[in-house]
Structure formats: structure tokens, C-alpha cells
N, C-alpha and C positions, 0 to 999 in steps of 0.2 A: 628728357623727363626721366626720374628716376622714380622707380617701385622697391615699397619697400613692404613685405608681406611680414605679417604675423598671428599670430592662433596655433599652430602648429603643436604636438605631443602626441602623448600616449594615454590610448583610453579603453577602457574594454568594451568588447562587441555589444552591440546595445543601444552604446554610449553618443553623447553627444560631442560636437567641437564647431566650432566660429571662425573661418579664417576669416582676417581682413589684408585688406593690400590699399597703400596708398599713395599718390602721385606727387611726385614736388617736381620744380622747375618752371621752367617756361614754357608758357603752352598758351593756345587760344582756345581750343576743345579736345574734348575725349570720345571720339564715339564709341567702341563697342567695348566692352570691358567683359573680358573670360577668365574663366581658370581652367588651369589644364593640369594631368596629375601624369608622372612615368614612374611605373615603378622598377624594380630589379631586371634587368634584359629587357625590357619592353619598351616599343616607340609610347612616345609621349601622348595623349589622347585628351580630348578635348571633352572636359565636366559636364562645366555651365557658360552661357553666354547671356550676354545683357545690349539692347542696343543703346542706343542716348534715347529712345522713348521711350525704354523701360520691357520693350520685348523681353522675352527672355525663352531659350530651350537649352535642352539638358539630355546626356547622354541616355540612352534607356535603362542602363544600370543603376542610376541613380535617381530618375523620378519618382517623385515622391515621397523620396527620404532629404535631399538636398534642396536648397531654397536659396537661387543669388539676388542681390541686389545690392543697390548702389545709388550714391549721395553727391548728386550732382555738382551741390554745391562745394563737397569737402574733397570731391575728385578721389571717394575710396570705391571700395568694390568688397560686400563683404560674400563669406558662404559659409552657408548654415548647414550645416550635417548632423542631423538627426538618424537612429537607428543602425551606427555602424558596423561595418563587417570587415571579418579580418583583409578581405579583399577591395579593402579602401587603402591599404597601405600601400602610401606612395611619397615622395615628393607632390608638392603641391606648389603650381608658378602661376601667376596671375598675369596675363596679358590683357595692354590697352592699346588701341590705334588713336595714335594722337595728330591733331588737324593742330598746325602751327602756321607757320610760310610754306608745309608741304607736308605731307601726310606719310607718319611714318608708324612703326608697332617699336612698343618697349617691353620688356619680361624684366620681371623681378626674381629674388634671387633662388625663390624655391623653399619650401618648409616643409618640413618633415611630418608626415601623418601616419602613427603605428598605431592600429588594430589587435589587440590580445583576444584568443580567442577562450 
């Protein structure tokens, strides 16, 4: 399965931004569908997550301003980010664990998210 993420840029603090991520390949299902963000020296860390019911949690830095979800049928994942802070700047990867003939995780390629302060 390949991901292919986009929304990504530069916006001033405040500001809003959309990413989506979307799956193509061969697959039978997708259960949990995340985004994760690393920025400059830092481990990668995990945003938002989504199950295949529609669960969803979200890092405590970001409740409340960020909002994921996902379209079962188009196999995307999007994320809404509302109220940005310069310390949203990161890369942004979208992971899915995908149920095929055996159950594995795929990441996309990463997009860019900068914060002006």
C-alpha cells in the first residue's frame, strides 16, 4: 500500500491547515489510521489516531485545536488544524495498519508543516 500525504505549507500562527493522506494498492482493510509529526532533533511523536470505528485520541498538545478523521470508503485520513503554533512545525507522516493476507503498517512520505510566528 502506498500513502501519499498532502496539505502541507506555511502559515502564520493562528492559522489554519488540512492535511490529507491517501492509500492506493491492494488491500482488504485499513484499521487504524494516524499522524505522526518529528520535528528538527526530535523523535517522531504521535498527533492523532483514528480506529476503523471512528475512535479517535490525540496527543494533549494538540486537543482541541486538531481534528482527524477518515473516509472509509476513499481509504483517506484527513487532519484539520485549527489555531496553529509556531510549535506545530514539523514534518507530518501519516501511518495506516493495513489487514491484507497479513497485517502490516505503511507511512507516507512526510509534508512539511511551518508555523511563523
Amino acid at each position: 500500500v502506498r500513502l501519499v500525504e498532502s496539505g502541507g505549507g506555511l502559515v502564520q500562527a493562528g492559522g489554519s491547515l488540512r492535511l490529507s493522506c491517501a492509500a492506493s494498492g491492494s488491500m482488504f482493510s485499513i484499521k487504524d489510521m494516524e499522524w505522526y509529526r518529528q520535528g528538527p532533533g526530535m523523535q517522531r511523536e504521535l498527533v492523532a489516531a483514528i480506529t476503523s470505528g471512528g475512535t479517535t485520541k490525540y496527543a494533549d498538545s494538540v486537543k482541541g485545536r486538531f481534528t482527524i478523521s477518515r473516509d472509509n470508503a476513499k481509504n483517506t485520513v484527513d487532519l484539520q488544524m485549527n489555531s496553529l503554533k509556531p510549535e506545530d512545525t514539523s514534518v507530518y507522516y501519516c501511518r495506516m495498519v493495513v489487514v491484507g493476507s497479513y497485517e502490516y503498517q505503511s507511512w507516507g512520505q512526510g509534508t512539511q508543516v511551518t508555523v511563523s510566528s
